[in-house]
C-alpha positions, 0 to 999 in steps of 0.5 A: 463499455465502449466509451470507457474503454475510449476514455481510458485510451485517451488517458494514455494517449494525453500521458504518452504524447505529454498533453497538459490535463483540462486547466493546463496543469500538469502536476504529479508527472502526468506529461511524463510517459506511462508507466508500471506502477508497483503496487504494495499492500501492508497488512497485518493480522492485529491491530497496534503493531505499527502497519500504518507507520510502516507504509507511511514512512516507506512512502517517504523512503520511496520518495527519497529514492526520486519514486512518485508514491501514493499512500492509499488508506484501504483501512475501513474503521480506523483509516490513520494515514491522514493522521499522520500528517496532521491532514484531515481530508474533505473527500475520499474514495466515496465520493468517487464510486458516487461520481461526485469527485474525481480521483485526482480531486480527492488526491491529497499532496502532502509537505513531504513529496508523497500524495495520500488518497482517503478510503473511508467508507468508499471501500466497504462500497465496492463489493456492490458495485455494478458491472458498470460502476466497476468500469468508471471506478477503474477508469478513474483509478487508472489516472493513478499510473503517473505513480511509481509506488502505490502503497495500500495500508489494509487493515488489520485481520482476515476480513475478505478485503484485507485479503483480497489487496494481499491477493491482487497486489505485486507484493505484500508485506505483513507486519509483526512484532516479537510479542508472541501473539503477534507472531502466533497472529501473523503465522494465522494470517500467512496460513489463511492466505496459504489455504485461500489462495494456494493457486496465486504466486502471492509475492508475501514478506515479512517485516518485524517491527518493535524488535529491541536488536537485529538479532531478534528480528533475525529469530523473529523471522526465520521462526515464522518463515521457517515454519510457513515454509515447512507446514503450508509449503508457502514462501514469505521473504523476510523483508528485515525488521525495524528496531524499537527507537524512541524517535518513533512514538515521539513523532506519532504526537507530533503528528510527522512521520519519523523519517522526518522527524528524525531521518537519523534515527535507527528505525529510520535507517532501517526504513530505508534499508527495506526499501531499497532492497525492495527497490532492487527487486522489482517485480518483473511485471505489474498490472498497475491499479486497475489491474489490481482491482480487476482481480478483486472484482472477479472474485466477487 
Protein backbone atom coordinates (compact mmCIF):
# COMPACT_ATOMS: atom_id res chain seq x y z
CA UNK A 1 0.00 0.00 0.00
CA UNK A 2 2.61 2.14 0.69
CA UNK A 3 4.51 1.92 -2.27
CA UNK A 4 1.13 2.94 -4.10
CA UNK A 5 0.76 5.69 -2.13
CA UNK A 6 4.74 6.64 -2.77
CA UNK A 7 4.07 6.33 -6.73
CA UNK A 8 0.90 8.51 -6.61
CA UNK A 9 3.03 11.14 -5.02
CA UNK A 10 5.44 11.12 -7.37
CA UNK A 11 3.00 11.63 -10.11
CA UNK A 12 2.12 14.70 -8.43
CA UNK A 13 5.10 15.64 -7.53
CA UNK A 14 6.75 15.34 -11.56
CA UNK A 15 3.15 17.27 -12.53
CA UNK A 16 3.88 19.98 -9.92
CA UNK A 17 7.60 20.59 -10.39
CA UNK A 18 7.17 20.49 -14.54
CA UNK A 19 9.30 17.02 -14.82
CA UNK A 20 9.19 15.62 -18.24
CA UNK A 21 7.45 11.82 -18.15
CA UNK A 22 10.15 8.55 -19.01
CA UNK A 23 11.16 9.08 -22.84
CA UNK A 24 11.03 13.16 -22.42
CA UNK A 25 7.56 13.49 -23.49
CA UNK A 26 5.46 15.74 -22.38
CA UNK A 27 2.20 15.44 -24.31
CA UNK A 28 -1.43 16.02 -22.96
CA UNK A 29 -0.10 19.13 -20.66
CA UNK A 30 1.67 16.61 -17.97
CA UNK A 31 4.43 19.57 -17.02
CA UNK A 32 1.59 21.71 -16.38
CA UNK A 33 0.40 22.17 -12.63
CA UNK A 34 -2.28 19.73 -11.10
CA UNK A 35 -5.30 20.36 -11.10
CA UNK A 36 -9.28 19.36 -10.52
CA UNK A 37 -10.66 17.60 -13.24
CA UNK A 38 -14.31 17.72 -13.58
CA UNK A 39 -16.01 14.62 -14.09
CA UNK A 40 -19.28 14.22 -16.31
CA UNK A 41 -21.14 11.07 -16.90
CA UNK A 42 -23.83 10.90 -19.92
CA UNK A 43 -26.47 8.29 -19.50
CA UNK A 44 -29.63 7.40 -20.54
CA UNK A 45 -32.57 5.30 -19.66
CA UNK A 46 -32.80 3.81 -23.33
CA UNK A 47 -30.66 3.03 -26.01
CA UNK A 48 -31.08 5.42 -29.57
CA UNK A 49 -31.41 8.77 -28.18
CA UNK A 50 -28.08 9.84 -29.04
CA UNK A 51 -26.16 9.83 -25.63
CA UNK A 52 -22.91 9.05 -27.22
CA UNK A 53 -23.19 11.81 -30.00
CA UNK A 54 -23.74 14.07 -27.08
CA UNK A 55 -20.74 13.26 -24.99
CA UNK A 56 -19.04 13.36 -28.12
CA UNK A 57 -19.51 16.44 -29.56
CA UNK A 58 -19.51 18.28 -25.72
CA UNK A 59 -15.97 16.84 -25.79
CA UNK A 60 -15.31 19.00 -28.68
CA UNK A 61 -17.24 21.92 -27.72
CA UNK A 62 -14.98 21.81 -24.09
CA UNK A 63 -12.14 21.86 -26.34
CA UNK A 64 -13.20 24.98 -27.98
CA UNK A 65 -13.34 26.30 -24.70
CA UNK A 66 -8.96 25.63 -24.44
CA UNK A 67 -10.58 22.60 -21.84
CA UNK A 68 -7.99 19.17 -22.22
CA UNK A 69 -10.87 16.60 -22.34
CA UNK A 70 -10.94 12.98 -22.42
CA UNK A 71 -13.88 10.90 -23.54
CA UNK A 72 -14.16 7.45 -21.72
CA UNK A 73 -16.23 4.68 -23.21
CA UNK A 74 -18.09 3.31 -19.90
CA UNK A 75 -20.39 1.39 -22.53
CA UNK A 76 -20.06 -2.39 -21.94
CA UNK A 77 -21.93 -3.90 -25.08
CA UNK A 78 -22.27 -1.21 -27.51
CA UNK A 79 -18.88 0.88 -26.81
CA UNK A 80 -19.45 3.60 -30.14
CA UNK A 81 -17.12 6.43 -29.16
CA UNK A 82 -14.44 5.07 -30.96
CA UNK A 83 -16.80 5.00 -34.05
CA UNK A 84 -17.34 8.05 -34.08
CA UNK A 85 -14.05 8.61 -35.15
CA UNK A 86 -13.65 6.27 -37.37
CA UNK A 87 -10.84 4.78 -34.53
CA UNK A 88 -10.59 1.29 -34.03
CA UNK A 89 -8.58 0.92 -30.62
CA UNK A 90 -6.00 -1.81 -30.12
CA UNK A 91 -5.96 -1.78 -26.15
CA UNK A 92 -8.81 -0.46 -23.57
CA UNK A 93 -9.04 -0.52 -19.92
CA UNK A 94 -8.49 -4.47 -19.55
CA UNK A 95 -5.57 -4.28 -20.53
CA UNK A 96 -4.87 -1.87 -17.66
CA UNK A 97 -6.65 -4.09 -14.75
CA UNK A 98 -4.45 -7.09 -16.28
CA UNK A 99 -1.22 -4.62 -15.85
CA UNK A 100 -0.56 -5.23 -19.53
CA UNK A 101 -0.63 -1.64 -20.55
CA UNK A 102 -0.69 1.83 -18.87
CA UNK A 103 -3.55 4.22 -19.01
CA UNK A 104 -1.44 6.63 -20.77
CA UNK A 105 -0.81 3.42 -23.55
CA UNK A 106 -4.31 3.01 -24.13
CA UNK A 107 -4.94 6.87 -24.34
CA UNK A 108 -5.99 7.46 -27.89
CA UNK A 109 -5.29 11.23 -29.33
CA UNK A 110 -7.79 11.81 -31.77
CA UNK A 111 -7.64 14.86 -34.92
CA UNK A 112 -9.82 16.89 -33.34
CA UNK A 113 -8.03 17.90 -29.67
CA UNK A 114 -9.72 15.60 -27.40
CA UNK A 115 -8.30 11.93 -26.22
CA UNK A 116 -10.61 8.78 -25.95
CA UNK A 117 -9.68 5.94 -23.46
CA UNK A 118 -11.73 2.42 -24.67
CA UNK A 119 -13.82 0.63 -22.08
CA UNK A 120 -14.71 -2.50 -23.56
CA UNK A 121 -14.62 -5.50 -21.28
CA UNK A 122 -12.42 -3.56 -18.68
CA UNK A 123 -15.38 -2.30 -17.04
CA UNK A 124 -17.45 -5.42 -16.16
CA UNK A 125 -13.59 -6.50 -14.61
CA UNK A 126 -13.65 -3.81 -11.84
CA UNK A 127 -16.27 -5.30 -9.57
CA UNK A 128 -13.85 -8.30 -8.71
CA UNK A 129 -11.24 -6.61 -8.27
CA UNK A 130 -9.29 -7.01 -5.21
CA UNK A 131 -8.27 -4.32 -2.39
CA UNK A 132 -4.87 -4.13 -4.27
CA UNK A 133 -5.78 -4.36 -7.59
CA UNK A 134 -8.29 -1.40 -6.93
CA UNK A 135 -5.30 0.66 -5.63
CA UNK A 136 -2.82 0.21 -8.86
CA UNK A 137 -6.23 0.82 -10.91
CA UNK A 138 -6.44 4.28 -9.10
CA UNK A 139 -3.20 4.95 -9.25
CA UNK A 140 -3.08 4.40 -12.99
CA UNK A 141 -6.10 6.50 -13.57
CA UNK A 142 -4.81 9.33 -11.55
CA UNK A 143 -2.42 10.09 -14.54
CA UNK A 144 -5.65 11.29 -16.04
CA UNK A 145 -5.78 14.59 -13.94
CA UNK A 146 -3.39 16.63 -16.73
CA UNK A 147 -7.48 16.67 -18.18
CA UNK A 148 -9.86 19.34 -17.28
CA UNK A 149 -13.06 17.70 -18.44
CA UNK A 150 -13.39 13.60 -18.34
CA UNK A 151 -16.55 13.02 -20.10
CA UNK A 152 -17.83 9.15 -19.24
CA UNK A 153 -20.54 8.03 -21.71
CA UNK A 154 -22.39 5.03 -19.50
CA UNK A 155 -24.57 3.01 -21.19
CA UNK A 156 -27.83 2.95 -21.53
CA UNK A 157 -30.46 1.36 -18.38
CA UNK A 158 -30.08 1.10 -14.64
CA UNK A 159 -27.86 -1.58 -14.63
CA UNK A 160 -25.69 -0.96 -11.28
CA UNK A 161 -22.67 0.57 -13.18
CA UNK A 162 -24.76 2.79 -15.03
CA UNK A 163 -25.75 3.80 -11.83
CA UNK A 164 -22.85 3.80 -9.92
CA UNK A 165 -20.86 6.79 -12.48
CA UNK A 166 -24.34 8.95 -12.09
CA UNK A 167 -23.64 8.58 -8.29
CA UNK A 168 -19.72 9.22 -8.35
CA UNK A 169 -19.49 11.84 -11.14
CA UNK A 170 -19.72 15.84 -10.38
CA UNK A 171 -22.51 16.06 -12.82
CA UNK A 172 -24.54 13.90 -14.48
CA UNK A 173 -26.57 14.48 -17.67
CA UNK A 174 -29.27 12.28 -18.81
CA UNK A 175 -30.34 12.35 -22.17
CA UNK A 176 -33.83 12.33 -23.75
CA UNK A 177 -36.08 12.77 -26.60
CA UNK A 178 -39.69 13.92 -26.60
CA UNK A 179 -40.94 10.66 -27.77
CA UNK A 180 -42.91 9.65 -25.13
CA UNK A 181 -41.61 6.75 -23.88
CA UNK A 182 -38.46 8.29 -23.84
CA UNK A 183 -39.67 10.61 -21.54
CA UNK A 184 -41.71 8.15 -19.62
CA UNK A 185 -37.66 6.01 -19.65
CA UNK A 186 -36.04 8.75 -18.25
CA UNK A 187 -38.74 9.86 -15.26
CA UNK A 188 -37.83 5.85 -14.35
CA UNK A 189 -34.33 6.30 -14.27
CA UNK A 190 -34.25 10.09 -12.14
CA UNK A 191 -36.69 7.99 -9.79
CA UNK A 192 -34.36 4.97 -9.28
CA UNK A 193 -31.51 7.38 -8.73
CA UNK A 194 -33.99 9.20 -6.25
CA UNK A 195 -34.65 5.89 -4.14
CA UNK A 196 -31.21 4.32 -4.56
CA UNK A 197 -29.27 7.14 -3.48
CA UNK A 198 -31.32 9.86 -1.72
CA UNK A 199 -28.63 10.39 0.83
CA UNK A 200 -26.08 11.85 -2.28
CA UNK A 201 -26.06 15.57 -3.43
CA UNK A 202 -26.41 13.84 -6.99
CA UNK A 203 -25.79 16.92 -9.32
CA UNK A 204 -28.22 15.55 -12.33
CA UNK A 205 -29.34 17.37 -15.63
CA UNK A 206 -31.37 16.90 -18.04
CA UNK A 207 -30.78 17.66 -21.93
CA UNK A 208 -33.64 16.61 -24.57
CA UNK A 209 -32.09 15.82 -27.68
CA UNK A 210 -34.14 15.43 -31.18
CA UNK A 211 -36.64 18.23 -30.41
CA UNK A 212 -38.17 19.84 -33.54
CA UNK A 213 -37.94 23.67 -31.83
CA UNK A 214 -36.71 25.33 -28.47
CA UNK A 215 -40.35 25.28 -27.38
CA UNK A 216 -40.67 21.70 -27.39
CA UNK A 217 -37.50 21.24 -25.66
CA UNK A 218 -38.94 23.69 -23.22
CA UNK A 219 -42.21 21.55 -22.61
CA UNK A 220 -40.27 18.62 -22.84
CA UNK A 221 -38.09 19.56 -19.72
CA UNK A 222 -40.11 21.32 -17.47
CA UNK A 223 -42.65 18.05 -17.59
CA UNK A 224 -40.02 16.04 -16.36
CA UNK A 225 -38.35 18.32 -14.01
CA UNK A 226 -41.79 19.33 -12.83
CA UNK A 227 -42.89 16.09 -11.84
CA UNK A 228 -39.14 14.63 -10.52
CA UNK A 229 -39.60 17.69 -8.46
CA UNK A 230 -43.10 17.09 -6.96
CA UNK A 231 -43.21 13.47 -6.57
CA UNK A 232 -39.47 12.07 -5.59
CA UNK A 233 -38.37 15.70 -3.99
CA UNK A 234 -35.38 15.44 -6.31
CA UNK A 235 -33.80 18.62 -8.15
CA UNK A 236 -32.76 17.80 -12.16
CA UNK A 237 -31.61 21.17 -13.84
CA UNK A 238 -32.55 21.26 -17.34
CA UNK A 239 -29.34 21.66 -19.10
CA UNK A 240 -31.22 22.73 -22.53
CA UNK A 241 -32.10 20.74 -25.22
CA UNK A 242 -30.28 20.26 -28.94
CA UNK A 243 -32.69 20.47 -32.01
CA UNK A 244 -33.29 17.62 -34.49
CA UNK A 245 -30.93 19.08 -37.90
CA UNK A 246 -29.86 16.89 -40.50
CA UNK A 247 -26.37 17.67 -40.18
CA UNK A 248 -26.29 15.13 -37.28
CA UNK A 249 -27.14 11.68 -38.69
CA UNK A 250 -25.38 13.00 -41.87
CA UNK A 251 -22.25 12.99 -40.06
CA UNK A 252 -22.79 9.66 -37.91
CA UNK A 253 -22.17 8.03 -41.91
CA UNK A 254 -19.06 10.01 -42.28
CA UNK A 255 -18.15 8.58 -39.28
CA UNK A 256 -17.13 12.78 -37.60
CA UNK A 257 -18.80 14.28 -35.08
CA UNK A 258 -21.17 16.95 -36.06
CA UNK A 259 -19.25 19.85 -34.80
CA UNK A 260 -17.06 19.27 -37.04
CA UNK A 261 -18.75 18.52 -39.92
CA UNK A 262 -20.78 21.06 -39.67
CA UNK A 263 -19.81 23.44 -36.81
CA UNK A 264 -22.57 26.04 -38.21
CA UNK A 265 -25.46 23.71 -37.77
CA UNK A 266 -28.19 24.42 -34.97
CA UNK A 267 -27.41 21.36 -33.02
CA UNK A 268 -23.90 22.48 -33.18
CA UNK A 269 -24.93 25.67 -31.96
CA UNK A 270 -26.99 24.19 -29.30
CA UNK A 271 -23.82 22.12 -28.15
CA UNK A 272 -22.14 24.67 -27.72
CA UNK A 273 -24.57 26.63 -26.01
CA UNK A 274 -25.01 23.52 -22.94
CA UNK A 275 -21.55 23.52 -22.74
CA UNK A 276 -20.80 26.90 -21.92
CA UNK A 277 -23.25 27.35 -19.68
CA UNK A 278 -21.90 24.24 -17.91
CA UNK A 279 -18.66 26.09 -18.02
CA UNK A 280 -19.86 28.77 -16.18
CA UNK A 281 -21.21 26.67 -13.28
CA UNK A 282 -18.44 24.51 -12.25
CA UNK A 283 -18.59 22.39 -9.64
CA UNK A 284 -17.19 23.96 -6.44
CA UNK A 285 -15.02 20.81 -5.62
CA UNK A 286 -14.11 17.61 -7.64
CA UNK A 287 -12.33 14.69 -6.51
CA UNK A 288 -11.05 13.84 -9.98
CA UNK A 289 -10.91 10.38 -11.31
CA UNK A 290 -9.74 8.48 -8.66
CA UNK A 291 -11.89 9.96 -6.36
CA UNK A 292 -14.67 9.05 -8.27
CA UNK A 293 -13.74 5.55 -8.51
CA UNK A 294 -12.96 5.33 -4.82
CA UNK A 295 -16.71 5.96 -4.41
CA UNK A 296 -17.63 3.31 -6.83
CA UNK A 297 -15.39 0.58 -4.81
CA UNK A 298 -16.81 1.52 -1.46
CA UNK A 299 -20.16 0.46 -2.68
CA UNK A 300 -18.93 -2.73 -3.62
Amino acid sequence: MEDQAEKLREIMRQKKNGSPDKGGESDNGENRPERKTRIIAVTSAKGGVGKTNLSVNMALAFARLGKKVVVMDADLGLANVNVMFNIIPKYNLYHVIKKQKTIREILVETDYGISIVAGASGFSQIANLGEEERQNFITELETLSFADIIIIDTAAGVSSNVLDFVAAADDAIIVTTPEPTAITDAYALIKIIATEYDALNIKLKLVVNRARSAAEGRKVADKITGVAGQFLYIQVDSLGHIIDDQSVPDAVRLQKPFMVTDPKCEASKCIQHLVERMDKSGPKESGGIGAMFRKIFSRS
